[in-house]
C-alpha positions, -999 to +999 in steps of 0.1 A: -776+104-881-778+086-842-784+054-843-813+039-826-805+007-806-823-022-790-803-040-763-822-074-745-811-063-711-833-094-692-801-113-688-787-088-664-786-108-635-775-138-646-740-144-631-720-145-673-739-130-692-753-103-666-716-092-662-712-091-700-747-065-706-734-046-672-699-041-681-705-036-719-732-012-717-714+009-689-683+011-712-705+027-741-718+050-717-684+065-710-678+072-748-694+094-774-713+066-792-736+090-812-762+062-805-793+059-784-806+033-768-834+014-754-828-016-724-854-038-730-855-053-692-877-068-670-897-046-645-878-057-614-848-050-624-850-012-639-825-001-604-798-020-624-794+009-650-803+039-629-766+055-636-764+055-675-770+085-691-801+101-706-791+089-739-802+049-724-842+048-722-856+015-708-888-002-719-899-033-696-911-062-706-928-083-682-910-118-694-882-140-698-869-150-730-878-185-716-917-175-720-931-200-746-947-173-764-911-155-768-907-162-800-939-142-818-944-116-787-905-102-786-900-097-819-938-076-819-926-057-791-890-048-805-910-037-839-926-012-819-898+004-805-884+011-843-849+006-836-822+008-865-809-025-851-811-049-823-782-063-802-786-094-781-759-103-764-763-144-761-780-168-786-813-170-775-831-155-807-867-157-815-878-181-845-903-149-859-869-123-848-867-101-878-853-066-893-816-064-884-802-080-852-767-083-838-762-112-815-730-119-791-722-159-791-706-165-759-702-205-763-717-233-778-719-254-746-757-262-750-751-278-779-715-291-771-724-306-735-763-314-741-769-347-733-804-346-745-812-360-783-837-366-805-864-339-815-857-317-783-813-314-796-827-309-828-851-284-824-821-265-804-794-271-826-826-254-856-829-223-839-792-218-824-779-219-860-813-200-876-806-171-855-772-165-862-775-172-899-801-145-901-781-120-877-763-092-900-732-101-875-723-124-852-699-110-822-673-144-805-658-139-771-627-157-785-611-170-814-619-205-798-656-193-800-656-182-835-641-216-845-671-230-827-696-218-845-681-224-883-673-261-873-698-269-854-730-249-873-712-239-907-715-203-901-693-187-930-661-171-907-666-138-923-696-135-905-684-139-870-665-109-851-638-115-825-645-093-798-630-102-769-645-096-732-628-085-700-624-080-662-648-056-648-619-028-639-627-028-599-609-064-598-577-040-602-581-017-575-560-018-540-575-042-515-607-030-494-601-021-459-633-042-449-617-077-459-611-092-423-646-084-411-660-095-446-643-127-435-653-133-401-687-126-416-685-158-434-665-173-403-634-178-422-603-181-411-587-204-426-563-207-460-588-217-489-584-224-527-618-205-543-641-211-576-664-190-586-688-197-618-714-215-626-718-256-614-732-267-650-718-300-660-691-287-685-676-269-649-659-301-643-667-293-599-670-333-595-631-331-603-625-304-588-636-316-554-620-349-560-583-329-569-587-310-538-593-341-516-560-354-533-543-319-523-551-317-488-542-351-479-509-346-492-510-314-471-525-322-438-488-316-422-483-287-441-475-252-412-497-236-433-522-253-454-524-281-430-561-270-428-569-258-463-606-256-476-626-251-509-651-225-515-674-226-542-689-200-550-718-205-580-754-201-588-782-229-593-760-254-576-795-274-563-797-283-599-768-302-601-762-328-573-733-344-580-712-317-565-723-321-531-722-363-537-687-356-548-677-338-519-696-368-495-678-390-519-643-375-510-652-368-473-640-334-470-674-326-460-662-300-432-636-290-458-653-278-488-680-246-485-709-236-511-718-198-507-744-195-536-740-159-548-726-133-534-728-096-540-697-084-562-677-066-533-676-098-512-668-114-543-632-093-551-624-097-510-629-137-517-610-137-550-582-112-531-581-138-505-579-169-519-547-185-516-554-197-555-580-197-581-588-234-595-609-234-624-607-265-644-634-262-668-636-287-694-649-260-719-653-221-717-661-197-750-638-172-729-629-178-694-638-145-675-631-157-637-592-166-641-589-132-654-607-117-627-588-137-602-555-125-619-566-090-614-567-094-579-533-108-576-544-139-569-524-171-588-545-194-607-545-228-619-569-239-648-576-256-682-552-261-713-587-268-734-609-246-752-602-208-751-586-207-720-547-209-731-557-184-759-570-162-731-549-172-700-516-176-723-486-185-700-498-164-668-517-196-651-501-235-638-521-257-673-535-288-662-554-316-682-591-310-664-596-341-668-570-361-648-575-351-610-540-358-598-526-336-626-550-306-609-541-319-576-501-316-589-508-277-601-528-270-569-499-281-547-473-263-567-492-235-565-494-232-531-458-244-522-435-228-547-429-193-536-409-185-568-435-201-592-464-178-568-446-147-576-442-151-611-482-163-615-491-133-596-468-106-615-479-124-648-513-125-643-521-089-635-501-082-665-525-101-685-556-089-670-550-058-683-545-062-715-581-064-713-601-036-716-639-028-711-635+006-731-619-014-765-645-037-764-672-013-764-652+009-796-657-022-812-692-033-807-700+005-814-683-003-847-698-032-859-730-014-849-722+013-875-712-014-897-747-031-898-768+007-901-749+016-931 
């Protein structure tokens, strides 16, 4: 018998998550799932799944799951599609949700690095742990993750899946010929450390500015990175100010760019060209960027917290994220030990690989079949 599948695609653009429902759903469309399935998405983004196979239907749905009235009209309009289950693929179930639902926890920083309280973190913390204790399964980016949610909500471990993510498999591929007028697009010319993700608090940017101030002063005589810049690249950074005081703070104004979002070509020619990767997040339920970067055979530095050495292993310069002259230390010898470069660089594509798209999708598939039966 085919199963009958409904996947919450209104995430898709989000700059995680969106990369999690592309990448996954385009890896089950390469196999023989013996499943069909309906993308519930919004209207204006339908284009986004125009090259999956006949066996993906889409029905719209004209709003978010922020909609106040998500939680009694979603799980209406999912009954009437009469799927065998439901997948969504981050932790933002409906209170009414019912019949058999899978949902993918990607991390429990809303809960974690919330500094709200009273009823509003309570009410949150209600339904975060409501909808996975009702969810037949409950899919974890990481081992990290899945220790998350038994500690922190006292979700019985057998309930939780490890089911690990991975780099979207163009991040591999030979450089494109179009990266010096991609470049000179942006008016860059100069040697520049990059991060790309989101500028939420648990991001840890404020340091991040701060450990690249430290860096380029000690390297303003440097022949090469005499002149060496920051580009951020990450969504909603107008909702969080303190990056941009931080930078006014360190004075590298001229020195430090924010690019917003940027379509996912420029992105791999930025990630190819960065003379490193710094990422020192304070928490992550996987850590997909350092990955990417490492694809690209570009050397990273980031976090030894949360998942990230589970993830990164020993293919990335550890630093405390939260001591800026320890970053600043693993941004310098980054940059100025040739040896130590070249061993980040082999490492890390070596890691990269060993994730994979395809195995991820076997797995979901499985757990799918595991649920129906």
């Amino acid at each position: 018998m085919r199963l009958h599948i409904a996947f919450d695609a209104r995430r898709v653009r989000d700059f995680g998550v969106g990369t999690y429902i592309r990448s996954l759903l385009g890896a089950i469309a390469t196999l023989d799932s013996g499943c069909d399935f309906t993308l519930v998405t919004l209207p204006e983004d339908a284009a986004e799944f125009a090259a999956l196979p006949p066996n993906f239907k889409l029905a719209t749905y004209p709003k978010t799951d922020s909609y106040y009235l998500n939680h009694l009209a979603f799980p209406r309009f999912l009954r009437r599609l009469q799927p065998n289950l439901v997948h969504i693929p981050l932790n933002q179930v409906p209170l009414f949700m019912t019949g058999a639902y899978v949902v993918t926890v990607h991390d429990m920083a809303s809960l974690l690095f919330d500094s709200g309280s009273g009823l509003g973190m309570n009410l949150r913390r209600f339904l975060f742990r409501r909808g996975l204790l009702r969810a037949r399964r409950i899919l974890a980016v990481s081992e990290a993750t899945r220790g998350d949610v038994r500690d922190t909500l006292g979700i019985p471990e057998e309930r939780v899946r490890l089911v690990y993510n991975a780099p979207n498999p163009d991040f591999f591929l030979p450089p494109r010929a179009e990266r010096a007028r991609i470049l000179e697009r942006y008016q860059i010319n100069y040697p520049f450390l990059l991060y790309a993700g989101n500028i939420r608090p648990q991001k840890n940017i404020p340091r991040l500015v701060e450990a690249f101030a430290v860096a380029r002063e000690a390297l303003l005589r440097h022949p090469v990175f005499g002149d060496l810049h920051l580009i951020i690249i990450g969504d909603e950074i107008s909702r969080y100010p303190s990056a941009r005081r931080a930078v006014v703070k360190a004075r590298v104004e001229k020195a430090v760019r924010f690019l917003g979002f940027v379509p996912f070509d420029t992105l791999r020619i930025f990630f190819e060209s960065a003379a490193a990767f710094i990422f020192p997040s304070l928490y992550e339920g996987f850590g997909l960027p350092p990955l990417e970067a490492m694809a690209c055979g570009t050397p990273v530095v980031t976090s030894n917290v949360s998942s990230l050495p589970e993830i990164i292993d020993d293919a990335a310069v550890l630093v405390n994220p939260e001591n800026v002259f320890e970053i600043a230390r693993g941004i310098q010898d980054v940059l100025l030990d040739e040896e130590l470069r070249c061993a980040l660089i082999a490492k890390g594509k070596e890691q990269a690989a060993r994730y994979s798209w395809e195995r991820t999708a076997r797995q979901v598939l499985e757990v799918y079949r595991e649920v129906a039966e």
